[in-house]
VODRENKE-491428 format. One line per 2 residues: for each residue x, y, z of C-alpha. Coordinates in nm, 3 decimals, always signed. Each point is the difference from the previous one (the first is absolute). Layout:
residues N
X:Y:Z  ... .
//
This chain:
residues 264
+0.000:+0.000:+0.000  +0.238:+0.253:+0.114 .
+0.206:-0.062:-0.385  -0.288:+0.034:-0.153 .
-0.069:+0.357:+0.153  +0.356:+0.095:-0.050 .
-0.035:-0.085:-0.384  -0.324:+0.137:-0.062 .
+0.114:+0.325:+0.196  +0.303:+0.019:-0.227 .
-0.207:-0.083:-0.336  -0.264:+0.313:+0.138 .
+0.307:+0.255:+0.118  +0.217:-0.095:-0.373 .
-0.369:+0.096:-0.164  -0.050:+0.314:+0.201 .
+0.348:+0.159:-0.080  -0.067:-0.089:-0.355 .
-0.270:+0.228:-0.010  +0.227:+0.296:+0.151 .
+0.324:-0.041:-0.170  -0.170:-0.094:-0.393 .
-0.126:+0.346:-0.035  +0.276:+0.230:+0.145 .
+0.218:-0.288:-0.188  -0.208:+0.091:-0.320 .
+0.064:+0.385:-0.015  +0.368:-0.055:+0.114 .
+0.033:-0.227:-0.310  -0.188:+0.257:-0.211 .
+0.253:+0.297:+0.138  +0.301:-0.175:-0.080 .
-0.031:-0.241:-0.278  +0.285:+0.222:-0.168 .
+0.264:-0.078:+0.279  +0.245:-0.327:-0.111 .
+0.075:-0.002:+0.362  -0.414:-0.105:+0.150 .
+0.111:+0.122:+0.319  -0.230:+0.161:+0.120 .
-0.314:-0.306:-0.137  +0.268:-0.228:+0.139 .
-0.007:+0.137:+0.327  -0.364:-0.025:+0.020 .
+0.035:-0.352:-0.069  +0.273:-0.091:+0.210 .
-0.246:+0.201:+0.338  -0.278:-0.220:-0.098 .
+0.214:-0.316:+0.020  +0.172:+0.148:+0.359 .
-0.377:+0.082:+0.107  -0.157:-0.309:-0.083 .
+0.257:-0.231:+0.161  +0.042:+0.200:+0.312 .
-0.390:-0.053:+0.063  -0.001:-0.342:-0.029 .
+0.076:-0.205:+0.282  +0.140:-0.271:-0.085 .
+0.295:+0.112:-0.207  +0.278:+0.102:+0.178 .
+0.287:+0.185:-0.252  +0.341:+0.138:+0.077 .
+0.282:+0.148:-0.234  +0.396:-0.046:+0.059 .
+0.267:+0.115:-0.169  +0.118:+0.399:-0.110 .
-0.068:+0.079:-0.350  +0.249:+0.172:-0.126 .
+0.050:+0.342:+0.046  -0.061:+0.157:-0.369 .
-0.297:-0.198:-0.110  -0.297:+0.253:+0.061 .
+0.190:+0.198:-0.271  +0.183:-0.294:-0.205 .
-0.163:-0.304:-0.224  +0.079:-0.340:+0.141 .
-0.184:-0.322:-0.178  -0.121:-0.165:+0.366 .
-0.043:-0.383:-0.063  -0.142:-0.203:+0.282 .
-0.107:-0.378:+0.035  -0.381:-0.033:-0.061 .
-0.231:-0.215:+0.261  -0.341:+0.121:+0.081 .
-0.268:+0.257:-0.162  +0.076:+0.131:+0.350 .
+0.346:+0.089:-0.144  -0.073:+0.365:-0.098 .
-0.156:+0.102:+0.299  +0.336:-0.082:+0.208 .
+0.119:+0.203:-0.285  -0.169:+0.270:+0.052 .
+0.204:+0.059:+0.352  +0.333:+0.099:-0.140 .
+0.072:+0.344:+0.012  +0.050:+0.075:-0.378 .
-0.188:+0.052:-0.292  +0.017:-0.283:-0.288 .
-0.254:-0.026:-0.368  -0.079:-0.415:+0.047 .
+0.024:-0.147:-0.338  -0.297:-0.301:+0.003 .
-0.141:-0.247:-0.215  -0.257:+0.137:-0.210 .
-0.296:-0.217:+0.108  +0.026:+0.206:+0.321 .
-0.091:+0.286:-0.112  -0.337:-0.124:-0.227 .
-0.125:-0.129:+0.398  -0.294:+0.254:+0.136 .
+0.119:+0.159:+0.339  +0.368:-0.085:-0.033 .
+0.042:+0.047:-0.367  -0.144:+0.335:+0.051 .
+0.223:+0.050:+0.321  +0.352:-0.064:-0.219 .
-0.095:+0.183:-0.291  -0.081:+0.335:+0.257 .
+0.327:-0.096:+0.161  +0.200:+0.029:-0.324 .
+0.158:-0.316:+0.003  +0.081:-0.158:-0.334 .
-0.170:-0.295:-0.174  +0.164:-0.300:-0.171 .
-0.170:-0.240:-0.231  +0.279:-0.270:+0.026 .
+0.093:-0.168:-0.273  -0.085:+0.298:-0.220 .
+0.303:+0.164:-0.164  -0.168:+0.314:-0.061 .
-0.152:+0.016:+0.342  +0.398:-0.105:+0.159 .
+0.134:+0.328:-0.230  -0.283:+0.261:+0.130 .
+0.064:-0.155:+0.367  +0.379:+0.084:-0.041 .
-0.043:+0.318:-0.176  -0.217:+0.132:+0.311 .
+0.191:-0.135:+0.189  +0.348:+0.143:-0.076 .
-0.177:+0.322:-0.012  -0.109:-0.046:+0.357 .
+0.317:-0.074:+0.084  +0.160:+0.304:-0.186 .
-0.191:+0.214:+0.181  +0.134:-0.118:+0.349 .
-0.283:-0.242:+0.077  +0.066:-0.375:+0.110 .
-0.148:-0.292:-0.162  -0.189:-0.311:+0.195 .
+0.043:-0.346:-0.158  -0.045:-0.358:+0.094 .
+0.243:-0.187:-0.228  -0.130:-0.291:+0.084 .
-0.273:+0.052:-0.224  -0.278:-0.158:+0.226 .
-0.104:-0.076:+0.300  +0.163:-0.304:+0.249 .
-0.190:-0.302:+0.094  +0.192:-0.142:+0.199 .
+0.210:+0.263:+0.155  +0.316:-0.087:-0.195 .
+0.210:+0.288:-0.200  -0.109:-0.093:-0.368 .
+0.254:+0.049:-0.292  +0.054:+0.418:-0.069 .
-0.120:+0.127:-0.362  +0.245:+0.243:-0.175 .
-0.254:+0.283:-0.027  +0.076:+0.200:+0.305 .
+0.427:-0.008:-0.050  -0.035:+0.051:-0.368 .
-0.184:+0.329:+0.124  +0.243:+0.096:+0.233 .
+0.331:-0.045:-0.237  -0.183:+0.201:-0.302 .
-0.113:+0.254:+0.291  +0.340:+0.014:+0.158 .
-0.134:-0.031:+0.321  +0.081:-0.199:+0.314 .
-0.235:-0.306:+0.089  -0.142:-0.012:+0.358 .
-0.109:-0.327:+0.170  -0.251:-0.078:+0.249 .
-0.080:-0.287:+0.213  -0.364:-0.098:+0.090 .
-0.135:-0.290:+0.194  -0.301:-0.077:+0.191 .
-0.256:+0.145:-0.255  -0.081:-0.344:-0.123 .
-0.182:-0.042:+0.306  -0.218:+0.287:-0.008 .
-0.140:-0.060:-0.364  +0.157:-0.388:-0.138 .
-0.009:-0.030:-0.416  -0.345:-0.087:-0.129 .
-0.210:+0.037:+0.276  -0.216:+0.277:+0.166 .
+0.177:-0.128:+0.347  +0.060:+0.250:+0.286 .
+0.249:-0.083:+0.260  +0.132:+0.187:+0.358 .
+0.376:+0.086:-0.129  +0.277:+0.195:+0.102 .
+0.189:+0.106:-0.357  +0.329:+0.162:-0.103 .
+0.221:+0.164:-0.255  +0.357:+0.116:+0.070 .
+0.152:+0.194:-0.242  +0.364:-0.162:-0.134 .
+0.310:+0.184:-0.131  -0.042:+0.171:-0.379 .
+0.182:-0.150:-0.259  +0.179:+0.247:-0.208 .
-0.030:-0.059:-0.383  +0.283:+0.273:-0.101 .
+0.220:-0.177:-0.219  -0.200:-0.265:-0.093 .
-0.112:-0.123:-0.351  -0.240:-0.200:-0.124 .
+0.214:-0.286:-0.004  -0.041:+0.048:+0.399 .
-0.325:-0.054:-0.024  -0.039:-0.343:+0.187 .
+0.253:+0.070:+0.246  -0.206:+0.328:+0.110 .
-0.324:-0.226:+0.037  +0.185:-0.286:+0.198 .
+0.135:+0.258:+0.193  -0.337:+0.170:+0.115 .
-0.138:-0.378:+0.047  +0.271:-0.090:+0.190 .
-0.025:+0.257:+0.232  -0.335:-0.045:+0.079 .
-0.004:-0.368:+0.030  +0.310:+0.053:+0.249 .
-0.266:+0.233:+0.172  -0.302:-0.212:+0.036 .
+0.080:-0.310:+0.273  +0.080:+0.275:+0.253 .
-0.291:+0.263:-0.113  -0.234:-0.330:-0.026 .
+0.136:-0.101:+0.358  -0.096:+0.313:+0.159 .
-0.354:+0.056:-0.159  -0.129:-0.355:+0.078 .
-0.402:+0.018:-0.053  -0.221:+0.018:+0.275 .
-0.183:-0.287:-0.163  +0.025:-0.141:-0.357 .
-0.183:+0.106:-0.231  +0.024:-0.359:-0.237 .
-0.114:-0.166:+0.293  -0.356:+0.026:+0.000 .
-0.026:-0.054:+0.363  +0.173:+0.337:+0.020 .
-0.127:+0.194:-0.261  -0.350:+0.194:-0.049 .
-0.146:-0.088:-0.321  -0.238:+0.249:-0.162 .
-0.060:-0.151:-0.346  +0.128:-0.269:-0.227 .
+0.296:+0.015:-0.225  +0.061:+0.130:-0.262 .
//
């Protein structure tokens, strides 16, 4: 009973800042579709994910690590590993602003969809050459102008919780950019939303921001020594972050977990 109430209270509080931030989300969309930065949509965005997860009870999130010291006025390409739909809204915690580049089929959901495309982040139909050149033409842009770019390399979602093989995307952006790469480490998300399911569970969740990897120098040739580089500094990261965010209760346990729908 008492996960039930928590999950329906978090399903009514999500719905209820929806219907503050869309609007004022709207017009700050409107006033600044001209900017290749999006800060100022982005940081909408980014308060609605802080706002939403710190009402919730059952999601616990903290942030480690010191960005570095230039990047509120420098582009980094920010790769992190990907485990939960929870994932942005841990995201939303650090204390810069990033444009998210996403899978296109986000952005054609109602609420969310709406919700990204008001944020100025950037869609990606994958597998769609023209789609991959417009996302890396905005995106270099973004980053010319001084303004970080938010990637998952992995490319999807974890089922398991394992650190999947990296996609080239996010370094080859970087080294044509000439701009350092910045890694994060996240665990414990997995537990608050698991893969394919509309599963809630009570979790405490982390990311803890790694060293940047400078790209000055490099060539393309480099290109799969950056990306080992950035995956190898997060998977170095993850027993110990994973260690110290253990979950309240597991989520893939269903004993543990509040259900509020089937899969999908």
């Amino acid at each position: 009973m008492r996960r039930a109430a928590l999950g329906l209270y978090t399903y009514a509080e999500f719905f209820a800042q929806v219907g503050f931030f869309l609007p004022v989300m709207a017009a700050s969309y409107a006033k600044h579709r001209g900017d290749p930065t999006q800060r100022e949509p982005g940081r909408w965005m980014r308060r609605f994910g802080r706002s939403t997860s710190r009402a919730t009870p059952i999601w616990k999130f903290s942030v480690e690590g010191e960005p570095p010291a230039d990047i509120h006025g420098r582009g980094y390409v920010v790769v992190a590993n990907h485990e939960s739909t929870a994932d942005p809204f841990l995201l939303a915690h650090l204390p810069w602003d990033m444009r998210w580049v996403a899978k296109e089929e986000i952005f054609k959901l109602p609420v969310l969809g709406w919700m990204m495309t008001f944020g100025g982040d950037i869609p990606l139909r994958r597998g769609d050459s023209a789609s991959i050149h417009r996302m890396m033409a905005e995106a270099r842009r973004t980053l010319a102008a001084g303004m970080s770019i938010m990637m998952f390399p992995e490319g999807t979602r974890s089922s398991d919780g394992s650190l999947g093989a990296f996609k080239d995307g996010a370094f080859q952006l970087a080294l044509e950019a000439k701009v350092p790469v910045l890694p994060l480490a996240l665990a414990g998300t997995r537990a608050c939303r698991p893969k394919g399911s509309l599963w809630f569970g009570e979790a405490r969740a982390a990311v803890r921001v790694l060293p940047p990897i400078d790209t000055a120098g490099m060539t393309e040739g480099d290109l799969p020594r950056l990306r080992e580089a950035a995956r190898g500094a997060i998977a170095a990261a993850l027993p110990d972050l994973r260690r110290a965010t253990t979950s309240v209760e597991s989520a893939s346990a269903a004993p543990g977990a509040l259900a509020l729908g089937g899969s999908r």
